[in-house]
VMD Tcl script that draws the C-alpha trace (Angstrom):
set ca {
  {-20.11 -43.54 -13.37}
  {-19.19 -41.79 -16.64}
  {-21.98 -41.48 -19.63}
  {-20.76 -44.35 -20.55}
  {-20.85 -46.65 -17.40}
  {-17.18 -46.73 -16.59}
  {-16.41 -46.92 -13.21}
  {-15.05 -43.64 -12.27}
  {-15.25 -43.54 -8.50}
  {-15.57 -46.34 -5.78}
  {-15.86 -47.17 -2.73}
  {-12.35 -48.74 -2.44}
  {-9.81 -46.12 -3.06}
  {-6.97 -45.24 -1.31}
  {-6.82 -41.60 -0.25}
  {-3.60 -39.48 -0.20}
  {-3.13 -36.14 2.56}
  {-2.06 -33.44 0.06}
  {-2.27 -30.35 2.67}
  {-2.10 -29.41 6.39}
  {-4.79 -29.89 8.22}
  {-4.24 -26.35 9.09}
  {-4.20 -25.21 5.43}
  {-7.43 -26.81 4.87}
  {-9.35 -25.02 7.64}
  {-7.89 -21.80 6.73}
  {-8.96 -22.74 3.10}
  {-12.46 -23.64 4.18}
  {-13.16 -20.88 6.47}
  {-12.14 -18.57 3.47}
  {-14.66 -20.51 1.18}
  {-17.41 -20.01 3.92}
  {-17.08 -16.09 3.08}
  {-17.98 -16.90 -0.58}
  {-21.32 -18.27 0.68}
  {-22.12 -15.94 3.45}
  {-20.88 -12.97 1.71}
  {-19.51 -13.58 -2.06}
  {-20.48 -14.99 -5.18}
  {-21.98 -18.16 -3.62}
  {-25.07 -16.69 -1.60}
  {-27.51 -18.24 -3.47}
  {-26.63 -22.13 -1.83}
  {-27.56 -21.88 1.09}
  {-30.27 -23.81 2.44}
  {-32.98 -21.67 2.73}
  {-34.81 -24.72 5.17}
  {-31.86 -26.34 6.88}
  {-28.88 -24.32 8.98}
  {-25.84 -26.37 7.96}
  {-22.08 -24.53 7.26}
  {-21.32 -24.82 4.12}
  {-18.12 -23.77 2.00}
  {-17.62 -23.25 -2.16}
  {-16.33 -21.86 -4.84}
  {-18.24 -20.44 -8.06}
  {-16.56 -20.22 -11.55}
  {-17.05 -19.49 -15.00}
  {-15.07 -19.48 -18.34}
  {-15.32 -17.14 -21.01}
  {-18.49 -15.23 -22.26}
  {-20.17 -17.84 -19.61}
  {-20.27 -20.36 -21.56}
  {-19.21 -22.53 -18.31}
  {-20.37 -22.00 -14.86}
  {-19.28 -24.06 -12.06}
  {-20.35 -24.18 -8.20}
  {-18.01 -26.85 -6.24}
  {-18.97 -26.69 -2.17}
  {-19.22 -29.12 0.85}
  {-20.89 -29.41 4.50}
  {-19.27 -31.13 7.28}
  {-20.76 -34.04 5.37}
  {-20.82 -33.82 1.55}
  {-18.95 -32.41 -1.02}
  {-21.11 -31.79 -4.40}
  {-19.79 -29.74 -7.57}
  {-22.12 -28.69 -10.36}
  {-21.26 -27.57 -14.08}
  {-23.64 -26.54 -16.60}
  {-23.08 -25.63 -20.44}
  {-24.05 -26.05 -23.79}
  {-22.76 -28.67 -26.18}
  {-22.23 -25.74 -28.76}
  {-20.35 -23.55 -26.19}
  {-22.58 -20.85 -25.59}
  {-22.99 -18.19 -23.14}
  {-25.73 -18.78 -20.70}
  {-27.79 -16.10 -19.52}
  {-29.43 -16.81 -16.22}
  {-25.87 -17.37 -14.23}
  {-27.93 -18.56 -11.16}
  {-29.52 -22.32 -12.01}
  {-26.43 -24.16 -11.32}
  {-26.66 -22.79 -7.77}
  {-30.06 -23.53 -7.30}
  {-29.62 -27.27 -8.27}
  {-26.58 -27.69 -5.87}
  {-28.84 -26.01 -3.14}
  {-31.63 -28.17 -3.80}
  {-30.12 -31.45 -4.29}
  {-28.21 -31.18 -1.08}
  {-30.27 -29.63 1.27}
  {-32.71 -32.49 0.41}
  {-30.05 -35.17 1.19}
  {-29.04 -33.31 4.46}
  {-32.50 -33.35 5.34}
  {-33.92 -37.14 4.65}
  {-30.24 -38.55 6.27}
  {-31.66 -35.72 9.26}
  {-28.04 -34.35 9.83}
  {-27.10 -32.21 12.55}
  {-25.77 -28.81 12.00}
  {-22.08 -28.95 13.19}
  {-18.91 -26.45 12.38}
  {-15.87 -27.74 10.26}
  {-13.82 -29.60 12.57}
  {-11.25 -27.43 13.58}
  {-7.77 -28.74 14.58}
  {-5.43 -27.90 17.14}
  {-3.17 -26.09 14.98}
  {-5.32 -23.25 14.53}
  {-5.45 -20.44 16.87}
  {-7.55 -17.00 16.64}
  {-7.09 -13.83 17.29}
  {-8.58 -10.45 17.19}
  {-7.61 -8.48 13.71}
  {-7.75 -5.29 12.33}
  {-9.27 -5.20 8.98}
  {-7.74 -2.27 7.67}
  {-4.48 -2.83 8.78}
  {-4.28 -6.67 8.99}
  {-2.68 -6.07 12.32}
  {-4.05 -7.16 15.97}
  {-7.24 -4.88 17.15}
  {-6.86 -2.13 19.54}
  {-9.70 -1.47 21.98}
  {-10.82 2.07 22.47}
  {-9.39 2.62 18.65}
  {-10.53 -0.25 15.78}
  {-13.32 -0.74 18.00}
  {-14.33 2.82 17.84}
  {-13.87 4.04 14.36}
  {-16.24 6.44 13.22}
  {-16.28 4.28 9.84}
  {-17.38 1.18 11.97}
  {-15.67 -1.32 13.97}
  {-12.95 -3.00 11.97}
  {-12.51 -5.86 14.36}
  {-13.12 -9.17 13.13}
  {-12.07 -12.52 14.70}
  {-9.88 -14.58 12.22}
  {-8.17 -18.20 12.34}
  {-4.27 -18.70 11.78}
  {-2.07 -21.44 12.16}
  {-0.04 -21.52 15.37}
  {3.11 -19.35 14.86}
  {1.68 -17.34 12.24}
  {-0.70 -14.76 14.29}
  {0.47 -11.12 13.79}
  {2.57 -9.65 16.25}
  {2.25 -5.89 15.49}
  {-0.19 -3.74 16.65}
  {-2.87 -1.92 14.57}
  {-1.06 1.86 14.18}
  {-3.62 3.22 11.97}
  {-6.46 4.01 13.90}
  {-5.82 7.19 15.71}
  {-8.50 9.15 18.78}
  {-8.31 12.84 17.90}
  {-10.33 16.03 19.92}
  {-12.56 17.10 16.92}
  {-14.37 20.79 17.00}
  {-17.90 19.90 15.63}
  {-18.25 22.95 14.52}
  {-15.25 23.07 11.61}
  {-15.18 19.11 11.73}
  {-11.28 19.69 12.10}
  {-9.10 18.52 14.89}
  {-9.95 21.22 17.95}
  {-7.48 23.96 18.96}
  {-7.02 25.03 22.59}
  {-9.35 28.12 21.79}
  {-12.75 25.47 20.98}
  {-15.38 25.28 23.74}
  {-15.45 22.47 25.62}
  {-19.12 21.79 24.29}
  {-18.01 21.68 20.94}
  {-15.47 19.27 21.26}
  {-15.64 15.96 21.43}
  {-13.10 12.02 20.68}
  {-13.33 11.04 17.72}
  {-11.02 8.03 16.08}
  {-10.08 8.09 12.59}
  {-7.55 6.34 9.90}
  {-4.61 7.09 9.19}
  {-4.01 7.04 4.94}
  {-2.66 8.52 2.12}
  {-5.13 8.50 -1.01}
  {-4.66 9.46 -4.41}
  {-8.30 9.09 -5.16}
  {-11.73 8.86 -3.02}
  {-11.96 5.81 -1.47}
  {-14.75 4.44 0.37}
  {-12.78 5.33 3.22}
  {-11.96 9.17 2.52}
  {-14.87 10.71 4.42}
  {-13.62 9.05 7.78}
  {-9.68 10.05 7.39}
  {-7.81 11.71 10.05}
  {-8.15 15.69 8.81}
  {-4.81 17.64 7.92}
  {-5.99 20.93 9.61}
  {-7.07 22.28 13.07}
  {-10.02 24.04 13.81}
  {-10.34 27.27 11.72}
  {-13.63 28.52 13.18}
  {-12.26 29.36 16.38}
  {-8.82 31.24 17.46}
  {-7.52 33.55 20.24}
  {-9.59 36.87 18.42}
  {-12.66 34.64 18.26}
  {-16.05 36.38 20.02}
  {-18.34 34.19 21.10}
  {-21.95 35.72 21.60}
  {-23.48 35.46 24.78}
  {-27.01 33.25 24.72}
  {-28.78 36.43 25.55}
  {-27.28 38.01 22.00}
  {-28.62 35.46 19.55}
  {-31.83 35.49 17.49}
  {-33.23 32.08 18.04}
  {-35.96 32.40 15.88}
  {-33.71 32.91 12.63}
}
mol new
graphics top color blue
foreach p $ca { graphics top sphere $p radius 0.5 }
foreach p [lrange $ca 0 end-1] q [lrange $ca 1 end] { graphics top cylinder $p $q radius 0.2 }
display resetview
């Protein structure tokens, strides 16, 4: 009902499919992110494990903020504003009542904790995250910068084909932290996989980029001292 008792919603309607199935999963898995990971963390039941998948929003200046989400079972959007359109400060209440409000319904209805139904025209597959490409074991598994591997849903037909080609396993000499020469000891060498990227600027990823240069610490007129020759006390 509307502020003014009109009927806005019933429970005759007639309902209309306006996407895939497949779409929709890939649309609500991507929405799960935003409260696991994004914008949306603070809706989560904090009592009650139940998936749940949203959006937040906001106009200008804040005057509007928005959080529209579902479970397996509900679907619940909030708004909050000012009549005079003004900005809001705390940018967090609106989440807080949608949390509340339906992680007490969840809870007196005693709802089991089940996954978005997932149809059969979604498939998954193991993905690079840096290169969007299928995951390479022994390489985006072994990245010095982490694994990059993640598990992600597609819709049959539409998996990637290509393999991930920039992760590459290098000898390293630990002691230049370049890529070893024929003339580094054994002991100083060691696999190491890196990326493969051009940068402009430092990135996140720029301390874990395959280096340019070999090893300039040791070469055919290196002298290595004998054990017997160094000073271990200095």
């Amino acid at each position: 009902m509307d502020h003014d008792g009109k009927l806005l919603l019933g429970k005759e309607t007639t309902t209309t499919q306006v996407m895939k199935p497949s779409t929709a999963f890939l649309l609500t898995n991507a929405m799960e992110d935003v409260v696991k990971i994004g914008t949306g963390t603070a809706v989560r039941f904090p009592n009650l494990s139940m998936p749940i998948a949203g959006k937040t929003g906001t106009t200008s200046d804040d005057n509007d903020l928005w959080f529209s989400g579902y479970t397996p079972y509900y679907t619940a959007t909030i708004w909050t504003g000012y009549d005079n359109n003004r900005s809001q400060s705390d940018k967090s209440y609106h989440k807080i009542i949608w949390r509340d409000v339906m992680e007490q319904i969840h809870k007196d209805q005693k709802l089991e904790s089940v996954p978005f139904t997932k149809p059969d025209s979604i498939v998954s597959a193991q993905i690079c995250t840096k290169s969007g490409k299928l995951a390479v074991e022994g390489l985006c598994d072994e990245y010095i910068g982490g694994s990059t591997v993640a598990t992600e849903y597609f819709a049959k037909g539409t998996v990637p084909t290509e393999k991930c080609d920039i992760h590459v396993k290098v000898s390293v000499c630990e002691d230049s932290g370049l890529i070893a020469n024929q003339y580094c000891p054994p002991s100083t060498v060691t696999e190491k996989v890196f990326l493969i990227k051009d940068e402009t600027e430092k990135t996140y990823d720029t301390p874990n980029i395959l280096p340019k240069d070999t090893c300039d610490v040791h070469s055919a007129g290196t002298v290595l001292p004998s054990p017997g020759t160094i000073n271990w006390g200095q």
